[in-house]
C-alpha positions as CSV (number, residue, x, y, z in Angstrom):
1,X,-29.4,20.1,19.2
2,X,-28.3,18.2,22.3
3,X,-24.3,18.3,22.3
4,X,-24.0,14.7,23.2
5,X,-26.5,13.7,19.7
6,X,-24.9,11.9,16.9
7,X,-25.0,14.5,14.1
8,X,-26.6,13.3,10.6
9,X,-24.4,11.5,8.2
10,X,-23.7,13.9,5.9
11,X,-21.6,14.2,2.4
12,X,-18.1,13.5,2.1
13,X,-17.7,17.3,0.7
14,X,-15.0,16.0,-2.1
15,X,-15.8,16.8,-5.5
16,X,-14.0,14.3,-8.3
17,X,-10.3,14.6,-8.6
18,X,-9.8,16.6,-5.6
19,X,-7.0,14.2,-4.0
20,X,-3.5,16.4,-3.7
21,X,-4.0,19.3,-0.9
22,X,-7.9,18.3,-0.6
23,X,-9.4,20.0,2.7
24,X,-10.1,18.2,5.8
25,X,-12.3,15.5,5.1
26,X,-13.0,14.0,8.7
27,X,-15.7,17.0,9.9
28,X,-17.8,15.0,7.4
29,X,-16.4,11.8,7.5
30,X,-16.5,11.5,10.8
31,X,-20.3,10.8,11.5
32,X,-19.9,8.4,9.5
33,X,-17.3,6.8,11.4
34,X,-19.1,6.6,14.3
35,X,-22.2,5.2,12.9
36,X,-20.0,2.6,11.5
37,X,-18.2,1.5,15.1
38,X,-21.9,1.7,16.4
39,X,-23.3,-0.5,13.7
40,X,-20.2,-3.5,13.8
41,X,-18.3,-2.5,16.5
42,X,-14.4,-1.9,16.9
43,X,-11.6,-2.1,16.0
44,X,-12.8,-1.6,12.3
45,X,-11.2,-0.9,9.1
46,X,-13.3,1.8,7.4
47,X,-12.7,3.0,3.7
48,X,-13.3,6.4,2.6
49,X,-14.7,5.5,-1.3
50,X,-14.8,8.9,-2.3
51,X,-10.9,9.9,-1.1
52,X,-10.3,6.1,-2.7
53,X,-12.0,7.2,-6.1
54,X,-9.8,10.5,-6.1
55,X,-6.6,8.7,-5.6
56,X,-7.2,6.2,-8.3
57,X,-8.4,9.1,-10.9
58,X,-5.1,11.1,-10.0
59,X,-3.0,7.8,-10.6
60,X,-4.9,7.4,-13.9
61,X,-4.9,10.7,-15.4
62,X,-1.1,10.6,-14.8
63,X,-1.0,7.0,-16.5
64,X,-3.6,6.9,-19.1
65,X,-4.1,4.2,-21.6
66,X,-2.8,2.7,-23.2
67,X,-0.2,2.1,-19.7
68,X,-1.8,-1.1,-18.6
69,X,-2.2,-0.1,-14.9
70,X,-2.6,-2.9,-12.0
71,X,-3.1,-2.9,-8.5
72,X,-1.1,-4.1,-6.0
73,X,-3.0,-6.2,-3.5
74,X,-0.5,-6.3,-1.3
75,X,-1.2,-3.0,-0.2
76,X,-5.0,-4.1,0.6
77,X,-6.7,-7.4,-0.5
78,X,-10.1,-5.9,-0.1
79,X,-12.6,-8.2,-2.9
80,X,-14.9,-5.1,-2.7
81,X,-12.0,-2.6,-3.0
82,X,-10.2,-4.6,-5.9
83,X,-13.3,-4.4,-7.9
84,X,-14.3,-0.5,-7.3
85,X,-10.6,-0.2,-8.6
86,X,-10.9,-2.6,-11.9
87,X,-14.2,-0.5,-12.6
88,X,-11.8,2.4,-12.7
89,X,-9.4,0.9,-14.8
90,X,-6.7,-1.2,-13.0
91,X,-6.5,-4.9,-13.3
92,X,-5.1,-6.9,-10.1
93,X,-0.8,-7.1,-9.6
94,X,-0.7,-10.3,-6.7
95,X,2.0,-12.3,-5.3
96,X,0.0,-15.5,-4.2
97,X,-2.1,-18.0,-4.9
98,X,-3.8,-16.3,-2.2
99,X,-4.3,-12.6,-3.4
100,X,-5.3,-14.1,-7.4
101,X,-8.4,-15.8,-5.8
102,X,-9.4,-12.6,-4.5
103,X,-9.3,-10.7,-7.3
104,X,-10.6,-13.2,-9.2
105,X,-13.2,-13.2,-6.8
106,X,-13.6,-9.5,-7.2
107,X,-14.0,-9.9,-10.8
108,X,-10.6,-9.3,-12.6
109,X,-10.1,-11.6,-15.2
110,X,-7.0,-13.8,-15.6
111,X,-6.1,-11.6,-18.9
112,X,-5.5,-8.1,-16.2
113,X,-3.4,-10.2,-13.8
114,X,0.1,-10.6,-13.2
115,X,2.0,-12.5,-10.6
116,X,4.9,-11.4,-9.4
117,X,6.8,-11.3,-6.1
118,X,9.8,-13.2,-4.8
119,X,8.0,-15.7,-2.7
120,X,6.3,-17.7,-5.3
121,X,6.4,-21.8,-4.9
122,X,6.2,-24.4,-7.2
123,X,2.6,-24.6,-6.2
124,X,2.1,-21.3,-7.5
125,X,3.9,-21.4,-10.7
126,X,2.0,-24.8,-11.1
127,X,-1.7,-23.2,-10.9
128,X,-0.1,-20.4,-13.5
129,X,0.3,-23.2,-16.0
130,X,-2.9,-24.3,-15.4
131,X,-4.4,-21.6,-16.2
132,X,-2.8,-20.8,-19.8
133,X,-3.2,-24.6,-20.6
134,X,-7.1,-23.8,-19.3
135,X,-7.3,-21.3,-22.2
136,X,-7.3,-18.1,-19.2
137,X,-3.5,-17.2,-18.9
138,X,-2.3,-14.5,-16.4
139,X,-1.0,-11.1,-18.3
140,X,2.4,-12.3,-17.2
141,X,4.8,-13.8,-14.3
142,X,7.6,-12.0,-13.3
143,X,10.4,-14.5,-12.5
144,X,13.1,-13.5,-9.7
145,X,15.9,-16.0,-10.6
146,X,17.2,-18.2,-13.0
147,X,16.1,-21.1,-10.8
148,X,12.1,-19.7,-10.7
149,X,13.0,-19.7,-14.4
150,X,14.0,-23.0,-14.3
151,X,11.2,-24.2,-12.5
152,X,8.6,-22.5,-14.5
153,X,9.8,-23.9,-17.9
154,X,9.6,-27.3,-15.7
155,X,5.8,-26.8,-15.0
156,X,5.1,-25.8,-18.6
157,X,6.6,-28.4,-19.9
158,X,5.3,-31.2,-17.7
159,X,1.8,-30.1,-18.6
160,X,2.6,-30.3,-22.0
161,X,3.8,-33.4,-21.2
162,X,0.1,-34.5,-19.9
163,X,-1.7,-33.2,-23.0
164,X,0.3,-35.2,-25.6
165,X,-0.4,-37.9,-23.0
166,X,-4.1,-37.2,-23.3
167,X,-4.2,-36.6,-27.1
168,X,-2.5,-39.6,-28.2
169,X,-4.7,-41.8,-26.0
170,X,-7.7,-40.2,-27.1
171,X,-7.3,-39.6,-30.5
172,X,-3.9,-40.8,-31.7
173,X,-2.8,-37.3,-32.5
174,X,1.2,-36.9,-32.7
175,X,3.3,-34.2,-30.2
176,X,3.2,-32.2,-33.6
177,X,-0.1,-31.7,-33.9
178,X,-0.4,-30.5,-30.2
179,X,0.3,-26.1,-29.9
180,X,3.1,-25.2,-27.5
181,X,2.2,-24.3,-24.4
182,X,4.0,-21.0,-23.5
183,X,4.1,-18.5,-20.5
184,X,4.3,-15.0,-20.9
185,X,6.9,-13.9,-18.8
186,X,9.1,-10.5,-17.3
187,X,12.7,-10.9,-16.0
188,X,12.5,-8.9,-12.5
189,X,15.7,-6.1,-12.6
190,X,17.3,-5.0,-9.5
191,X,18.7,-1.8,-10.6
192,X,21.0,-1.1,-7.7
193,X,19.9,2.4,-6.8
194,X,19.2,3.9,-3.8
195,X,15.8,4.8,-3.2
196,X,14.6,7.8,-1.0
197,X,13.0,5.7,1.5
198,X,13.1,4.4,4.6
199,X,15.2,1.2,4.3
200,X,12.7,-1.5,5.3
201,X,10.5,0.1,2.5
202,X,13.5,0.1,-0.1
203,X,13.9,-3.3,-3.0
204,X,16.0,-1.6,-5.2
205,X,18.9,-0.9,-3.9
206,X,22.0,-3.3,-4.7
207,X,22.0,-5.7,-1.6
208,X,18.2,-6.0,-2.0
209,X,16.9,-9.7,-2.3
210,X,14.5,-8.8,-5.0
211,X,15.1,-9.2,-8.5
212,X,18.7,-10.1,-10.7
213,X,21.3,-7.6,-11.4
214,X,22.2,-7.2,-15.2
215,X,24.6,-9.3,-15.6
216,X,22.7,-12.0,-14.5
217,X,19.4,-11.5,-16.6
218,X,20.6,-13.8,-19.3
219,X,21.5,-16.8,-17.1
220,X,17.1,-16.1,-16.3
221,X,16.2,-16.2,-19.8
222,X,18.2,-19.3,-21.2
223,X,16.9,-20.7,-17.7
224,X,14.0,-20.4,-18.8
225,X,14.5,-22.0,-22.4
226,X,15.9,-19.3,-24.1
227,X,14.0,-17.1,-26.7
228,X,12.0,-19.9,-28.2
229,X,11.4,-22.2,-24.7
230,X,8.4,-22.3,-23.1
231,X,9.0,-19.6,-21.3
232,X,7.8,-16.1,-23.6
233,X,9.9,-13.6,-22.3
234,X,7.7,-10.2,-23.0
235,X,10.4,-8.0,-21.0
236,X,11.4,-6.2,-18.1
237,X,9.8,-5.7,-14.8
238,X,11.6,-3.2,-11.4
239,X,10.3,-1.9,-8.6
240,X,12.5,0.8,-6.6
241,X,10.6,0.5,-3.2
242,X,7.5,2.1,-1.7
243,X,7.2,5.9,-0.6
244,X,9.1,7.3,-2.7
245,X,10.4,11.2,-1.4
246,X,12.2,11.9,-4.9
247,X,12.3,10.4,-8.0
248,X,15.7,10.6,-8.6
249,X,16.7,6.6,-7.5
250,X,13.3,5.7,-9.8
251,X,14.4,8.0,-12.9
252,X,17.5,5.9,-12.9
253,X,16.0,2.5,-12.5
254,X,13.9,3.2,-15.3
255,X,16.5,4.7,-17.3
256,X,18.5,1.3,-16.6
257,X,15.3,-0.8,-17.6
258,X,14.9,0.9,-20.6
259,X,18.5,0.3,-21.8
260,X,18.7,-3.5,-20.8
261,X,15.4,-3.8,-22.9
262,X,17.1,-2.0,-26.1
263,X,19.8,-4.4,-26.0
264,X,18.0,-7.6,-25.5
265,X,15.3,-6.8,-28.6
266,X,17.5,-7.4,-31.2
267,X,17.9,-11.2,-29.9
268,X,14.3,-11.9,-28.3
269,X,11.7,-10.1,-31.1
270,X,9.0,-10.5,-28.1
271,X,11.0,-8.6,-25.8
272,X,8.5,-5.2,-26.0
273,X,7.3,-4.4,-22.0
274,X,8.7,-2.5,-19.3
275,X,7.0,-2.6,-15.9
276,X,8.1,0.5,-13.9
277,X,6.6,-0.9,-10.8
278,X,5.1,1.3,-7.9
279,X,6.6,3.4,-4.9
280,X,4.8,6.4,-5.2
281,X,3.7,7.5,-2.4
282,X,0.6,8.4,-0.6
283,X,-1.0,11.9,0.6
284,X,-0.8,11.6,4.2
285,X,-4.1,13.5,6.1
286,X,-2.9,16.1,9.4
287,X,-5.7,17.2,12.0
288,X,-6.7,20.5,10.6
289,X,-5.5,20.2,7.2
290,X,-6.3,17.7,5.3
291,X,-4.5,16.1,2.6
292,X,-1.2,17.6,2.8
293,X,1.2,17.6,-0.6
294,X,3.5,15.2,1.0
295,X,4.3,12.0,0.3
296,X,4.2,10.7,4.2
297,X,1.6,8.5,6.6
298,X,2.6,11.0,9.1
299,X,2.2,13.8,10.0
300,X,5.4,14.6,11.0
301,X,7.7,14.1,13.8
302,X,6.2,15.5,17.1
303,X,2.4,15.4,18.5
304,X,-0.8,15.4,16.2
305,X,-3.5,17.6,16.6
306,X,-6.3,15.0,17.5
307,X,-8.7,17.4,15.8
308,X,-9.0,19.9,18.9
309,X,-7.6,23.5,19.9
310,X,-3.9,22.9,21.1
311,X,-1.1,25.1,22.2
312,X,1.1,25.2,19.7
313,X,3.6,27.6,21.0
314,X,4.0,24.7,24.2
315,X,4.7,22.1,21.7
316,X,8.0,22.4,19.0
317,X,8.5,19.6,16.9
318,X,5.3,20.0,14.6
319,X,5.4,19.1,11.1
320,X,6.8,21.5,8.7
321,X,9.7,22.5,7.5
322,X,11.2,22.3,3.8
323,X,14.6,21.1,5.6
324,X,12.6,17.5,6.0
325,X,10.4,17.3,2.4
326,X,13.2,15.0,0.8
327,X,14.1,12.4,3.9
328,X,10.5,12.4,5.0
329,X,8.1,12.7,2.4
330,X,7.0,16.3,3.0
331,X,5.8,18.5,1.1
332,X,8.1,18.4,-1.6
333,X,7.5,14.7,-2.4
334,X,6.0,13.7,-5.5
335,X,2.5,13.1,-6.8
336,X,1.8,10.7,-9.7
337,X,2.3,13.4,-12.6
338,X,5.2,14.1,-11.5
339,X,6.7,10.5,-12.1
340,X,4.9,10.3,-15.5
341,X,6.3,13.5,-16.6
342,X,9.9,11.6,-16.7
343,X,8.7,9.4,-19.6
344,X,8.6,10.7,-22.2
345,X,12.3,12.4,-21.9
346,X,13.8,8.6,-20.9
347,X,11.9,7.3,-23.9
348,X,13.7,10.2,-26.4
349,X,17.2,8.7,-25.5
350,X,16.0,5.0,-26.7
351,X,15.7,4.2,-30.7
352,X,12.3,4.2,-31.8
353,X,12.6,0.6,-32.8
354,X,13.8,-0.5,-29.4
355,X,11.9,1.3,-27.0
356,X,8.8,-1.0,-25.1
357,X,5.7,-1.0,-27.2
358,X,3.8,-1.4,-23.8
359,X,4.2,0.4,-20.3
360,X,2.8,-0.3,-17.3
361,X,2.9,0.7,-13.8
362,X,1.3,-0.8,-10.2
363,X,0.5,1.4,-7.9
364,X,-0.4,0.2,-4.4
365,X,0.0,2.1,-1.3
366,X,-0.9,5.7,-3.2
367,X,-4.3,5.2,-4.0
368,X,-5.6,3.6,-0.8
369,X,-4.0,4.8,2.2
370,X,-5.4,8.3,2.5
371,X,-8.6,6.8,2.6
372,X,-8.5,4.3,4.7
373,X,-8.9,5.0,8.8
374,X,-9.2,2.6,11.7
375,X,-11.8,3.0,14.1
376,X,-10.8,2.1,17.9
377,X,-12.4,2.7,21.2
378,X,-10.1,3.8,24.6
379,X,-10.2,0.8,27.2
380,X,-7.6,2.8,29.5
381,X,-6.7,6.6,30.5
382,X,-3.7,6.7,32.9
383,X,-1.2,9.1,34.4
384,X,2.6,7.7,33.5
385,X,6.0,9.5,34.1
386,X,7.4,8.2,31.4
387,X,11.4,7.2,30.9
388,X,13.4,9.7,29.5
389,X,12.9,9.3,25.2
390,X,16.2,9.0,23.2
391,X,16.2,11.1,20.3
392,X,17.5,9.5,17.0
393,X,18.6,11.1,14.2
394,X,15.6,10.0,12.2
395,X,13.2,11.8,14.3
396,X,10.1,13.0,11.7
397,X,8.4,12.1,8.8
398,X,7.1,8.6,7.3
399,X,9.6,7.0,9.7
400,X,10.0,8.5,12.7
401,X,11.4,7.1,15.8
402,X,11.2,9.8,18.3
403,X,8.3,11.8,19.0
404,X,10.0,14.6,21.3
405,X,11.4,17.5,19.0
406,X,15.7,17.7,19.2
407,X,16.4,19.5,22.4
408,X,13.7,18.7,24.5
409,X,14.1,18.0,28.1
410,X,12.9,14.2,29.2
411,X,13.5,13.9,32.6
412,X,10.4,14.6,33.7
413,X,7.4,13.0,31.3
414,X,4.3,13.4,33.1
415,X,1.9,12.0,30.3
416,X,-1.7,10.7,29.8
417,X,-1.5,7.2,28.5
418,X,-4.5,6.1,26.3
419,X,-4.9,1.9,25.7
420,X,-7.1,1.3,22.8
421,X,-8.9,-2.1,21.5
422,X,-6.3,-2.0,18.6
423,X,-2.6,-2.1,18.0
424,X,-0.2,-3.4,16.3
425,X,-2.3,-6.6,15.5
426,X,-4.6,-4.2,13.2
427,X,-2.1,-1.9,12.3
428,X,1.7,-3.1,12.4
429,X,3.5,-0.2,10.8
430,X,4.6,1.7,13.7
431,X,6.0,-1.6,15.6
432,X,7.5,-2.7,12.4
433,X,9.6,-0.1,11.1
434,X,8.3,3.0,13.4
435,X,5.8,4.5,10.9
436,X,3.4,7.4,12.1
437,X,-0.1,7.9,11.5
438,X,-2.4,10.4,13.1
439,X,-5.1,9.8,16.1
440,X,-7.8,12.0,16.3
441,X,-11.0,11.9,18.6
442,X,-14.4,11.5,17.1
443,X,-16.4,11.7,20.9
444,X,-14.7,13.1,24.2
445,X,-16.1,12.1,27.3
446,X,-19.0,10.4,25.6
447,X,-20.2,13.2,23.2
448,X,-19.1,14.7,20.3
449,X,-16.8,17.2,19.6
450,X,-17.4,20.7,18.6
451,X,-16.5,21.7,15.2
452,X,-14.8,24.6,16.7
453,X,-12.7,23.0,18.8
454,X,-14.6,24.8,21.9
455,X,-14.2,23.0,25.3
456,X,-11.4,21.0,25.1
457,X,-7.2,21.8,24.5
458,X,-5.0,18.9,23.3
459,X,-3.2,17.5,26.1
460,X,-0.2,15.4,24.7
461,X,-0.9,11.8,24.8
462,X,0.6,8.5,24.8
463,X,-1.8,6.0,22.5
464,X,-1.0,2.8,23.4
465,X,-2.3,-0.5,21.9
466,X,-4.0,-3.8,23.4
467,X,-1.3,-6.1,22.9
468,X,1.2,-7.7,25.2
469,X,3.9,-6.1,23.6
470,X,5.6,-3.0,24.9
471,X,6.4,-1.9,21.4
472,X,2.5,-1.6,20.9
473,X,2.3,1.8,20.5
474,X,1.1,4.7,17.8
475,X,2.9,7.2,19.7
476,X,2.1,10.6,21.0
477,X,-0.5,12.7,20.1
478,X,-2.5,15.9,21.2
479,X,-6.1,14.6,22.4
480,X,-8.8,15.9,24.4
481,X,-10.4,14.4,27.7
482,X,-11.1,10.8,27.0
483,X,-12.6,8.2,29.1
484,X,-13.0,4.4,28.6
485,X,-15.8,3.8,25.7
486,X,-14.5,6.9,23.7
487,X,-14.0,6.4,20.1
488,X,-10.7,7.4,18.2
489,X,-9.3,7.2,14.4
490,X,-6.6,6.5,13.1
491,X,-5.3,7.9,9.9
492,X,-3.7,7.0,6.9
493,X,-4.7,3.1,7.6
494,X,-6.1,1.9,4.3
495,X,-2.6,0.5,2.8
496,X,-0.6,-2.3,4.9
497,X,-3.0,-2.6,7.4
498,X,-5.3,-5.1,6.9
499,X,-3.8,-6.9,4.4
500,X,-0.7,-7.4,7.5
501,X,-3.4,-8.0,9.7
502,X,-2.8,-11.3,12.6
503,X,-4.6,-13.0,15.2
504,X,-1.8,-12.8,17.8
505,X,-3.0,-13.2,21.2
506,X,-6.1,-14.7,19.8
507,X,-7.9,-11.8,18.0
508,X,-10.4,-12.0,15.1
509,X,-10.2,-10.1,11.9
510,X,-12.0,-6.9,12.2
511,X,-15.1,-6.2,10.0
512,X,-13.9,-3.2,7.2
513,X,-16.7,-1.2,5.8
514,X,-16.7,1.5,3.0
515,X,-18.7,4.4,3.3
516,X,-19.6,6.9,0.4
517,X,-19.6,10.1,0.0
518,X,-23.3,10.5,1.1
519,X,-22.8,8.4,4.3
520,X,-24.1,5.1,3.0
521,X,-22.1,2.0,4.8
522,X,-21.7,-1.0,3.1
523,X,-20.1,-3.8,4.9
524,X,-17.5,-5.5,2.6
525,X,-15.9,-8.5,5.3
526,X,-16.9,-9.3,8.3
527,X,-15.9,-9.4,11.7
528,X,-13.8,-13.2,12.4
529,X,-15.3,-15.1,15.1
530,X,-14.0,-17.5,17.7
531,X,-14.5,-20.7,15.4
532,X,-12.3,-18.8,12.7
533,X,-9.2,-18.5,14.6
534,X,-9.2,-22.2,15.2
């Protein structure tokens, strides 16, 4: 075969319920993703279904029913992706008007939704009464404040308000003979830990704008009409933060949930759910290995292997250690199981007749970012001698801000400097809170690379993206030769990517596609045009 020939599409290679420590999936995947740019062009958003199937299968056998499970959209609003999760068994978590019409446009009923999130409006606690006085209420709202509260039992109340109205001049029925209208609703807990995270990932620690403190739960529920107002209140709902290390901060949150809902049954008999939130956190994928057992997008602190031979011993800094598994998410950090294992032991120290009669936990980032990747092409290669790189003291893992190992000399950088057709307009992560994901090469110098790495050594590389914006960068990585037209992938991109997509500096949406595990594409949005940006 011709070197340069696009290789057949072939399997994905995963068989079910491989997720933690899974082998490399790209050597498979990969000709896939290049059919894919080829077929709608780049940048594009490209979903692995089978690594997404895996993740949401691990998160499930870890929570089974009855734990009512939901998805977080926020992670990725994907219609198509939304509903291949609620045919697994995960009904739709949203924060907007916005994300509950698309999962109601991927199918999730009403009944499997709940609205949370500290940004709601008036607006959107309006359309939430609609919908119970329509006969479809959401699962629940989780209320922030004892002004949401407030606001809520407004709503409710007015619409009550309109059906007397309605009744009386229709059929002379009296306000008796109207039901209540009521809302089934959570009081969101800040516990006040402090999560193993990065800080910009962190809402449960005691400053945090998200949620009421203990003392202040109360104030929320007689806010919000007291036991018997309109406002239902079904119980607790926390959520530590996202990419969780440990599960120390979470164990104590929940252990803290638990305890507030004990105390508050004995006055509120409807008082029965706790809603442990997300924050686990994903399995990030390294050139070479796959699916590590970490809980990072990264793959550590220095350069990647871009799927090529490299010099190893020329290059300290590599990911590894077991100094970095708790700060970083390495390969210490836990899976699914191992928050469900803590449970059942936090449940044994509650009364039977006071602990929740339902559980349920939203996942978000862990079952989709593994297996999402984002396909770019290389615009520019240049030589740069670049400044001299300060090294911080958060220097690897999920969050790191220096790619050069401790010690290293910086004074003289002679680097290759790569400009792709995406950045931080696609992918935001790494300009927002200096997040890592992995760049790999699918073709060098037009054709593809050898599965045995023959014929090229990573040369460290700056990847750079299109943006005007000198913080548009993914960082250092080891790549071989590239040229202008060469196609790249980036890692790890299936969570907070395209749900944080923007059109800054006027650039549509990219298509996204998801491809199965026998190299079928199925294009699930497609690429913006000119008109939409207007």
């Amino acid at each position: 075969m011709d070197r340069g020939a696009e290789p057949p599409v072939r399997p994905g290679g995963r068989t079910p319920g491989e997720h933690r420590g899974a082998r490399d999936r790209l050597p498979a995947l990969a000709p896939a993703l290049r059919a894919a740019a080829r077929r709608h062009g780049t940048p594009l958003y490209v979903t692995d279904g089978a690594a997404l199937d895996a993740a949401a299968d691990a998160v499930r056998a870890a929570f089974p029913d009855p734990w009512l499970r939901t998805y977080s959209l926020k992670a990725n609003d994907l219609p198509a992706l939304v509903a291949r999760l609620a045919g697994r068994g995960f009904g739709a978590n949203v924060v907007s008007r916005g994300e509950w019409a698309l999962a109601r446009r991927a199918g999730v009923p009403n009944a499997a939704i709940t609205l949370e999130g500290i940004g709601k409006t008036d607006a959107d606690l309006r359309a939430a009464v609609r919908a119970a006085a329509a006969g479809e209420p959401l699962r629940w709202v989780a209320v922030e404040s004892a002004d949401e509260a407030a606001a809520l039992a407004a709503a409710i109340e007015a619409a009550r308000r309109r059906v007397l109205a309605a009744a009386g001049g229709r059929d002379g029925r009296e306000a008796g003979d109207v039901p209540p209208l009521r809302i089934d609703a959570l009081v969101r807990l800040n516990p006040s830990v402090e999560p193993e995270t990065h800080a910009g990932l962190a809402t449960g620690s005691p400053g945090s704008k998200f949620g009421v403190h203990p003392d202040e739960v109360g104030a929320v529920i007689e806010a919000g009409g007291g036991a018997e107002g309109p406002v239902r209140w079904r119980g607790i709902h926390l959520h530590v933060g996202s990419q969780l290390a440990a599960i120390d901060a979470w164990r104590d949150a929940v252990r803290r949930g638990l305890a507030l809902l004990a105390l508050l049954q004995g006055g509120i008999p409807d008082f029965d759910t706790l809603d442990v939130g997300g924050g686990m956190p994903a399995q990030p994928w390294r050139p070479g290995g796959g699916l590590t057992d970490g809980g990072g997008l990264t793959d550590g602190g220095g350069p990647t292997d871009g799927g090529w031979r490299a010099e190893r011993g020329g290059l300290p800094g590599m990911a590894g250690g077991a100094d970095d598994d708790r700060a970083t998410g390495g390969a210490g950090a836990p899976g699914p199981e191992r928050f469900a294992a803590e449970i059942p032991l936090l449940l044994a120290a509650i009364p039977a007749d006071r602990r929740p009669r339902r559980l349920a936990v939203e996942p978000g980032r862990a079952m989709v970012a593994s297996a999402g990747w984002l396909v770019a092409r290389v615009l520019h290669v240049r030589e740069r001698t670049l400044p001299p790189a300060p090294v911080t003291s958060e220097r690897s893992g999920v969050h790191a801000l220096a790619v050069l190992p401790p010690g290293s000399t910086t004074d003289d950088r002679t680097r290759r400097l790569v400009v792709l057709d995406t950045g931080m307009t696609e992918l935001i992560r790494p300009a927002l809170y200096g997040a890592e994901h992995a760049v790999v090469a699918l073709t060098s110098m037009g054709r593809v690379p050898r599965p045995d790495g023959a014929g090229g050594i990573g040369r460290p590389t700056r990847v750079d993206g299109p943006i005007c914006e000198s913080t548009d960068t993914l960082g250092e990585h080891l790549l071989p030769p590239l040229r202008r037209g060469d196609l790249v992938a980036i890692a790890d991109a299936g969570a907070y990517a395209a749900s944080m997509r923007s059109a800054y500096n006027g650039r549509p949406r990219p298509a996204e596609v998801i491809v199965e595990a026998d190299g079928t594409l199925t294009l699930a949005r497609r690429r913006g045009t000119l008109e939409s940006l207007a």
